[in-house]
ZAMARGU-4260 file (C-alpha; in steps of 0.2 Angstrom, whole numbers, plus 5000, padded with zeros to 4 digits):
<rodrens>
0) 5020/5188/5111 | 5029/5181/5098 | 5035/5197/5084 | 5042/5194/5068 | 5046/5201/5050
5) 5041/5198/5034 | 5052/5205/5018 | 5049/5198/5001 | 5053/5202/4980 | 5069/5213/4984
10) 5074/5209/4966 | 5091/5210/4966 | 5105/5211/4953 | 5122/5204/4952 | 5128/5222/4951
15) 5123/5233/4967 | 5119/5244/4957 | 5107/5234/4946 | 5089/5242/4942 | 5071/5236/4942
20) 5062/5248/4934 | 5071/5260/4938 | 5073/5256/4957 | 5089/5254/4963 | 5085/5239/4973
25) 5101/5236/4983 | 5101/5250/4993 | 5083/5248/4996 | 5085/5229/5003 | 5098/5238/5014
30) 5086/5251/5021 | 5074/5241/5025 | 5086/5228/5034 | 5093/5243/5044 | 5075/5249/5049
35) 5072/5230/5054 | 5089/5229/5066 | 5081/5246/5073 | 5067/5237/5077 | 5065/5229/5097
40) 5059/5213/5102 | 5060/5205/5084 | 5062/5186/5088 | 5066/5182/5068 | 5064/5187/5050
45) 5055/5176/5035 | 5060/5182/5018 | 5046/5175/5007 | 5054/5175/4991 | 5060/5182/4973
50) 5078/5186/4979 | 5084/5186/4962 | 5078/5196/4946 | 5096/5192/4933 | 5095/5173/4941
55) 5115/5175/4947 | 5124/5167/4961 | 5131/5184/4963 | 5112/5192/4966 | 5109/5179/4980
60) 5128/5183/4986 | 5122/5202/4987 | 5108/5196/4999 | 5123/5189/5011 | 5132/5206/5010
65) 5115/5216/5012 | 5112/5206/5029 | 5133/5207/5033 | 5134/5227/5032 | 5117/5231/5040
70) 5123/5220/5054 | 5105/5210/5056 | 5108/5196/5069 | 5089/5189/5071 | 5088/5173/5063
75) 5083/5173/5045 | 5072/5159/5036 | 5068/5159/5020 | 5058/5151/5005 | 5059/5152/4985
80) 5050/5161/4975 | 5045/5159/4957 | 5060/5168/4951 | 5073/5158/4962 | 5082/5144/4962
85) 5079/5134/4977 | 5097/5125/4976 | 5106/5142/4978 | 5096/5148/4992 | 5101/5132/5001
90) 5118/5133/4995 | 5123/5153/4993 | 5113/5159/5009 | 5128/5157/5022 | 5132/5166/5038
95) 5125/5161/5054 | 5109/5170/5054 | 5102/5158/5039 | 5089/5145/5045 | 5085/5133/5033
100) 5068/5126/5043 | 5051/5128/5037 | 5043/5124/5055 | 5046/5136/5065 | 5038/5133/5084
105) 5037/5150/5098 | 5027/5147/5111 | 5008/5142/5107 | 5011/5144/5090 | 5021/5135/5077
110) 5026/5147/5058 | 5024/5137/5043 | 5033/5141/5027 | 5024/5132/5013 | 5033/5128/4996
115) 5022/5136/4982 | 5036/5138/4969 | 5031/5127/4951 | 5038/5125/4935 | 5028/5143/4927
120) 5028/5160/4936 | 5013/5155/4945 | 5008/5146/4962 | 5006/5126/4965 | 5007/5119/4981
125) 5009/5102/4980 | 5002/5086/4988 | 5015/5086/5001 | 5012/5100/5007 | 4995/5099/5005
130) 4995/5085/5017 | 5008/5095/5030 | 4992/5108/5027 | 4978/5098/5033 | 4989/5087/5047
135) 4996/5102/5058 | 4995/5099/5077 | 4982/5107/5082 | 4989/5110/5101 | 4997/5127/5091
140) 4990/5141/5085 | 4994/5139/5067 | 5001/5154/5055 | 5006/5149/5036 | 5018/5160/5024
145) 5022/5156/5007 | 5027/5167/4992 | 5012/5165/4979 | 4994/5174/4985 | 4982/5159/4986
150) 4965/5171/4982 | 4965/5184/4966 | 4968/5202/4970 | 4961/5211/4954 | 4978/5216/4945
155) 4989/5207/4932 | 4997/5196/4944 | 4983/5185/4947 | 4989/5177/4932 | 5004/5170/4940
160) 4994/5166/4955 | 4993/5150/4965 | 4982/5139/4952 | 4977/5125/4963 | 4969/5139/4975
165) 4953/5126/4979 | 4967/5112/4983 | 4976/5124/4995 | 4959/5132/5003 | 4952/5113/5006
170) 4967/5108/5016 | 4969/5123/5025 | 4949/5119/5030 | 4954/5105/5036 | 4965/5109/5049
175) 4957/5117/5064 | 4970/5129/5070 | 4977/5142/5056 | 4973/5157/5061 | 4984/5167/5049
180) 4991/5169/5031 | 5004/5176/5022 | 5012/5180/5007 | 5023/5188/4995 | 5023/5191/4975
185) 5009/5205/4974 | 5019/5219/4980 | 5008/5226/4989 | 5002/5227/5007 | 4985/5222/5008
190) 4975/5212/5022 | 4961/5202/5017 | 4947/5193/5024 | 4944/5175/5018 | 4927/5165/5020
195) 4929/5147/5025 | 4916/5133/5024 | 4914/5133/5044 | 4907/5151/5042 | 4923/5157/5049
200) 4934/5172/5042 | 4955/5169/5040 | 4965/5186/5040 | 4976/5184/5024 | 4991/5196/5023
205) 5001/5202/5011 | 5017/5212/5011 | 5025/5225/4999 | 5040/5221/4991 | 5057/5232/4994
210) 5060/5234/4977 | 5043/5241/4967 | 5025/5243/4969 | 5013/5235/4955 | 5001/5249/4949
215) 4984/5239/4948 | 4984/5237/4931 | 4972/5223/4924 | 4985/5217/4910 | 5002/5223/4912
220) 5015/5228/4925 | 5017/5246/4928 | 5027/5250/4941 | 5025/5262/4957 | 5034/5267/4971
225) 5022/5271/4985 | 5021/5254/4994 | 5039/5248/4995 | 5044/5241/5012 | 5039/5224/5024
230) 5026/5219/5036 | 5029/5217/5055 | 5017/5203/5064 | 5014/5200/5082 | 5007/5184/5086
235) 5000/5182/5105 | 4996/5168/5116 | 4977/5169/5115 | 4978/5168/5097 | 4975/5186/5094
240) 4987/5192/5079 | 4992/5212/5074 | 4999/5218/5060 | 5007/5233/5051 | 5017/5238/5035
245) 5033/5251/5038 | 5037/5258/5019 | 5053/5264/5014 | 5058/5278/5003 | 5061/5273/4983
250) 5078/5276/4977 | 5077/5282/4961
</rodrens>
């Protein structure tokens, strides 16, 4: 069994003690980490992007000092978000526990981290990777993350979803052995069932953010509370995957 965590949207500020709507998100990101390092038999962590909200080196420098002082020693991979700036993940995220690969192989499965950052707030995914999509190796089990939700989930968001979704779903169609999805940017932790042309179902995840909950409001963000925190997956060797979301406690 392969286990792993997923954090995303923590949000963070140059100043520590930097505020999104009215969440301190610092001290939040460190909570979680600390439940993470609590955690046994974690193999790795994917952070799915929006590190930043002020867009400052010294936001993804907090990152580093998060990870420092929580003491997390499981390797770390990452992908951008529509807020940042791929360059200063590469360049800023330092320490050894950083892993810049975007293939990650475990036993019978291989973790894809698919690039869905554009020019706008919302989700493209290119023809590269579109291509990477549809030409996995089948001889793995197959599980793709990615920071923009590639199907509409009924709130405000959806606007500053993935826009090329029929692109993404045809490629993903046409590899044989993705049994999983999952993303950031909703702020919420939600698993959903997606139809496919081949009558089968792929379990789409998504995970809360460790900065704010988004109220599910059709036109605007309202913020909530309730659903702040990251996902924990275990993936097993006959294919079979479990899931579950630990919440953290706002701090206000």
């Amino acid at each position: 069994m392969i286990k792993f965590v997923q954090i995303s949207d923590c949000h963070l500020f140059a100043d520590p003690d930097g505020q999104h709507f009215g969440a301190k998100v610092y001290p939040q990101l460190k909570a979680a980490l600390t439940k993470i390092n609590q955690l046994q038999g974690v193999d790795f962590v994917v952070f799915t992007g929006d590190l930043t909200q002020d867009h400052t080196r010294e936001s993804y420098q907090l990152f580093n000092q998060a990870i420092a002082d929580t003491r997390l020693s499981t390797p770390v991979y990452y992908l951008a978000g529509n807020h940042d700036d791929p360059e200063l993940l590469e360049s800023e995220l330092s320490g050894e526990v950083f892993d810049g690969l975007k293939s990650i192989t475990r036993g019978k499965w291989q973790i894809q981290l698919v690039n869905s950052k554009s020019q706008t707030p919302a989700g493209w995914v290119d023809d590269t990777e579109l291509k990477r999509i549809a030409n996995l190796d089948n001889n793995y089990f197959q599980c793709l993350l990615m920071h923009h939700h590639p199907v509409d989930v009924g709130y405000f968001i959806d606007r500053h979803g993935m826009k090329n979704q029929s692109e993404f779903w045809h490629a993903v169609n046409q590899a044989e052995s993705i049994s999983v999805i999952a993303c950031g940017h909703v702020h919420r932790g939600m698993k959903l069932s997606v139809p496919q042309s081949n009558n089968q179902n792929i379990a789409l995840y998504t995970s809360p953010a460790t900065s704010i909950t988004f109220a599910k409001h059709e036109d605007e963000l309202v913020a909530e509370y309730d659903d702040i925190g990251y996902r924990v997956f275990e993936l097993n060797d006959n294919g079979t995957v479990s899931s579950y979301v630990q919440r953290i406690h706002a701090v206000l």
